[in-house]
C-alpha positions in Angstrom: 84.0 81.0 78.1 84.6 83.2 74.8 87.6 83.1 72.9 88.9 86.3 74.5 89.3 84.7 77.7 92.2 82.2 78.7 91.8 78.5 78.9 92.2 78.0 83.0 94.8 75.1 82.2 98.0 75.5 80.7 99.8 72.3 79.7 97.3 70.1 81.6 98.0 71.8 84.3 94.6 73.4 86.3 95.2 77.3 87.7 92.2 76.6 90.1 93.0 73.2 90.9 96.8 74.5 91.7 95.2 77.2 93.8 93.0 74.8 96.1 96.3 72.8 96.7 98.3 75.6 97.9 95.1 77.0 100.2 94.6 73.6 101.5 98.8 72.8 102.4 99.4 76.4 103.6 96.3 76.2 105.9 97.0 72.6 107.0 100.3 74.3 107.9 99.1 77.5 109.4 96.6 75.6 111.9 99.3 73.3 112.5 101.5 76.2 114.2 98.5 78.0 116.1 99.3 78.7 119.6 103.3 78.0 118.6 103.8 81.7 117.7 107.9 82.1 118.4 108.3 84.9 116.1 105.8 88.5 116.5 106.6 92.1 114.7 105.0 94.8 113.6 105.5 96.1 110.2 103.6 99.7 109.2 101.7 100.2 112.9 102.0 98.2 116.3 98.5 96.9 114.5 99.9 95.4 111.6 101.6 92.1 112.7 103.6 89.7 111.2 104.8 85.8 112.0 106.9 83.6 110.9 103.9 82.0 110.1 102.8 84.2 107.3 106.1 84.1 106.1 106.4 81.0 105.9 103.0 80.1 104.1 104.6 82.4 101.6 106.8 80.6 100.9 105.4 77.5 100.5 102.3 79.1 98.4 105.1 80.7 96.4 107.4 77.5 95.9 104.5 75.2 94.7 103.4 78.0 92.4 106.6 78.0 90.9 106.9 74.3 90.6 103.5 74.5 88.1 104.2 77.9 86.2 108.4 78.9 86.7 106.9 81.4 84.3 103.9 83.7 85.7 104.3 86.5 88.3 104.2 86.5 91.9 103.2 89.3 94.4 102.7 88.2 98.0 102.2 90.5 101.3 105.1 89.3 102.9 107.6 90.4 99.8 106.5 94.1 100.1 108.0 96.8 102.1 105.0 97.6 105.0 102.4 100.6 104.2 100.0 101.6 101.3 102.9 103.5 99.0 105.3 100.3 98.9 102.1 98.2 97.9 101.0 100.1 95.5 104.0 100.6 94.4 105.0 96.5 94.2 101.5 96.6 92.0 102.7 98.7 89.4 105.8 96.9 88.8 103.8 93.9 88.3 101.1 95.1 86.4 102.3 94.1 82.9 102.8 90.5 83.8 100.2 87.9 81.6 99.6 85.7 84.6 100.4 87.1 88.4 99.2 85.1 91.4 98.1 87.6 94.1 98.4 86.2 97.9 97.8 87.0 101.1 99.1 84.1 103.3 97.3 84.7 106.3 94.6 87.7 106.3 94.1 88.1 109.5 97.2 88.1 111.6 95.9 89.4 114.3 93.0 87.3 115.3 95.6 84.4 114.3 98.1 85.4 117.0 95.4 86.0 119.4 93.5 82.3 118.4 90.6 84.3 117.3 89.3 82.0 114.3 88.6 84.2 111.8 91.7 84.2 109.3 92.4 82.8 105.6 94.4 82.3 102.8 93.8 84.5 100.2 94.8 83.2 96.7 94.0 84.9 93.2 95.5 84.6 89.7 94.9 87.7 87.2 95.1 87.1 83.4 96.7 90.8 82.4 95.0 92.7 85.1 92.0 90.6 85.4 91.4 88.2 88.1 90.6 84.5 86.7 90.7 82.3 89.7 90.4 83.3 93.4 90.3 81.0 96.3 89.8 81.8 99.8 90.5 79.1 102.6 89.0 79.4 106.5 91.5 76.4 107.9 89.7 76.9 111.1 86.2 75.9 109.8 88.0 74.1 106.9 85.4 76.1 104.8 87.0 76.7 101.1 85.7 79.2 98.6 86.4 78.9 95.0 85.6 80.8 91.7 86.9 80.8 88.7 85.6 83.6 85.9 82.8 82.8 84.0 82.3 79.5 86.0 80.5 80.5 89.4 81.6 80.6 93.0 81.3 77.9 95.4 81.9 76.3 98.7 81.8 73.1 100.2 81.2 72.3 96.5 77.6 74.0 96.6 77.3 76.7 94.7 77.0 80.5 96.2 74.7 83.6 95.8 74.4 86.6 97.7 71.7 87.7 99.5 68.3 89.1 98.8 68.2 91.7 101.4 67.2 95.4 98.8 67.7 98.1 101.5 70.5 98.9 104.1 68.0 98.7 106.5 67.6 94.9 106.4 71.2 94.2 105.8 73.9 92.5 108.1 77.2 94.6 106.5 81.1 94.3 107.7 84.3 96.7 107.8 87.8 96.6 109.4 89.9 98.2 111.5 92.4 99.9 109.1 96.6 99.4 110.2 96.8 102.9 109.2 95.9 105.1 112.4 96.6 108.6 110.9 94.0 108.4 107.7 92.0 104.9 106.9 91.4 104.5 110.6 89.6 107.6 111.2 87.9 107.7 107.9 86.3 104.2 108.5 85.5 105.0 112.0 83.8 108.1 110.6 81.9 105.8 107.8 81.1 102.9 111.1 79.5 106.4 112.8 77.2 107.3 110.2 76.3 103.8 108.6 75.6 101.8 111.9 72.5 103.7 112.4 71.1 102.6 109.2 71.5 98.8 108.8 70.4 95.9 110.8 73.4 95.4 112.2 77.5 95.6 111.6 80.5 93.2 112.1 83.7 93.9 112.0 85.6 90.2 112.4 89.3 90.9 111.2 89.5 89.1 107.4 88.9 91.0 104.3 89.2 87.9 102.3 86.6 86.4 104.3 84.3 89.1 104.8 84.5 88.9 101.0 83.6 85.4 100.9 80.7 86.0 103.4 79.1 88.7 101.0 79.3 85.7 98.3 78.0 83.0 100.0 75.3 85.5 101.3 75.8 85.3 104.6 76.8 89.2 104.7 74.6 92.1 102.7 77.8 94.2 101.9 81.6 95.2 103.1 83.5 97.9 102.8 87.2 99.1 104.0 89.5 101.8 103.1 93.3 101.5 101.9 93.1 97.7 101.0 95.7 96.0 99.2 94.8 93.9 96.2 96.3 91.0 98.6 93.2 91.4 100.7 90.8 91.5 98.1 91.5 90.2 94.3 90.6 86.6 95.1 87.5 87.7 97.0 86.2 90.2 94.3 86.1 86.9 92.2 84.1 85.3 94.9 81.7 88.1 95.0 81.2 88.9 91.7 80.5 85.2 90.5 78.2 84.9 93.2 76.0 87.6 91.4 77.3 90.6 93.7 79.1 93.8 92.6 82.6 95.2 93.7 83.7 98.5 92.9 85.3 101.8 95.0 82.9 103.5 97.0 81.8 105.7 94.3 80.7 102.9 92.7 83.7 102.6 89.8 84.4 99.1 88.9 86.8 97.2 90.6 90.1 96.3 89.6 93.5 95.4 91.0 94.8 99.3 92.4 91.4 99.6 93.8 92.0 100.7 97.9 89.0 102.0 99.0 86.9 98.6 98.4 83.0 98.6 98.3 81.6 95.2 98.0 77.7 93.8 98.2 74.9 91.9 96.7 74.5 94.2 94.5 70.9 95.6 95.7 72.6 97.8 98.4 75.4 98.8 95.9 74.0 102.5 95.7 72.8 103.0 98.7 76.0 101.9 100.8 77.7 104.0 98.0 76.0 106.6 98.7 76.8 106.8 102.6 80.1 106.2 101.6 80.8 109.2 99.9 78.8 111.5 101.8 80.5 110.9 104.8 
């Protein structure tokens, strides 16, 4: 780590280490409550859900966060107004902070509520706009993904790489479903309609976090989605760009945090999904 980058402790205290206990209690928690779902709404579109689940894992994510660091910056899903302006909105007003923990305390709602299990915590910490840790639990595999800058990404403790696969043609790729049904729906239904074709074969499983962590662990070829929040992504950018991938928009800009249009892959189908991306 050069001297331009932060130590990841503070006081003896460990950011990643902090971040693996507030994945592993929150999801502990989560699974606890599946099926026990007393509380459903819909926030943006009768496709974006919420529990009192999520909010709850906000909390506690939030609580033990502040117990460590009373001092950094917090911006959670479930403390933003619902829709893409209000979050990128709560961004900017966090954007000067030093150290701002990004979460997402259940990506995934849906196939939650439904006991579909594919959902995660989604946990990153940015060090003035960069992200330095990012953690991404799967309670219902108990499967947690971990990198830290400079450091590698891992899971199960083994360390991750992405896949070898050079053309879209022999690539296994994911998207989502967009809450937005008036623009990010159709446009990535418009992008599903051309891509399919060309790859080996498409998912589309409900987690952006863990579609994310697939890519890393090289288990996916690429992802993409349109009108992300950095909720959904900043801890699994980490993830795939440790794991020797590449995430950028889809015209192939590097990522950072404001980033909504999110292209991620092992970096050997970078241009080519790119390229499909923007041509559609």
């Amino acid at each position: 780590m050069n001297a331009n980058q932060p130590e990841s402790v503070i006081g003896g205290k460990s950011f990643t280490a902090v971040a693996v206990n507030c994945a592993a209690k929150a999801g502990e928690w989560i699974k606890s409550k599946s099926g026990n779902i007393t509380q459903l709404d819909t926030k943006y579109s009768a496709q974006d859900l919420v529990t009192e689940v999520d909010k709850g894992a906000e909390r506690m994510i939030r609580n033990l966060v502040a117990t460590h660091f009373p001092d950094h910056s917090f911006l959670g899903e479930e403390g933003v107004e619902p829709g893409p302006k209000a979050s990128a909105k709560a961004l900017e007003a966090v954007s000067d902070a030093e150290y701002l923990w990004i979460v997402d305390p259940v990506d995934g709602t849906t196939n939650y509520v439904h006991g579909f299990p594919f959902y995660s915590i989604s946990i990153a910490l940015a060090h003035r706009g960069e992200v330095i840790v990012g953690v991404v639990y799967d309670p219902s595999r108990d499967e947690l993904f971990v990198a830290e800058r400079g450091k590698g990404a891992y899971v199960h403790g083994r360390k991750m790489s992405v896949s070898q696969e050079e053309t879209l043609s022999q690539s296994l790729v994911a998207t989502g479903f967009p809450a937005d049904p008036h623009a990010a729906l159709p446009a990535n239904l418009a992008d599903i309609q051309a891509i399919a074709p060309k790859v080996r074969n498409l998912r589309v499983a409900g987690s952006a976090a863990l579609h994310l962590a697939y890519v890393a662990a090289g288990r996916l070829s690429g992802f993409w989605e349109h009108n992300l929040s950095a909720w959904d992504v900043a801890a699994g950018s980490l993830l795939v760009q440790e794991a020797g991938g590449r995430m950028s928009d889809f015209g192939g800009e590097p990522y950072q945090l404001a980033v909504r249009n999110v292209l991620a892959s092992n970096g050997r189908i970078h241009d080519e999904l790119s390229r499909e991306l923007t041509s559609t």
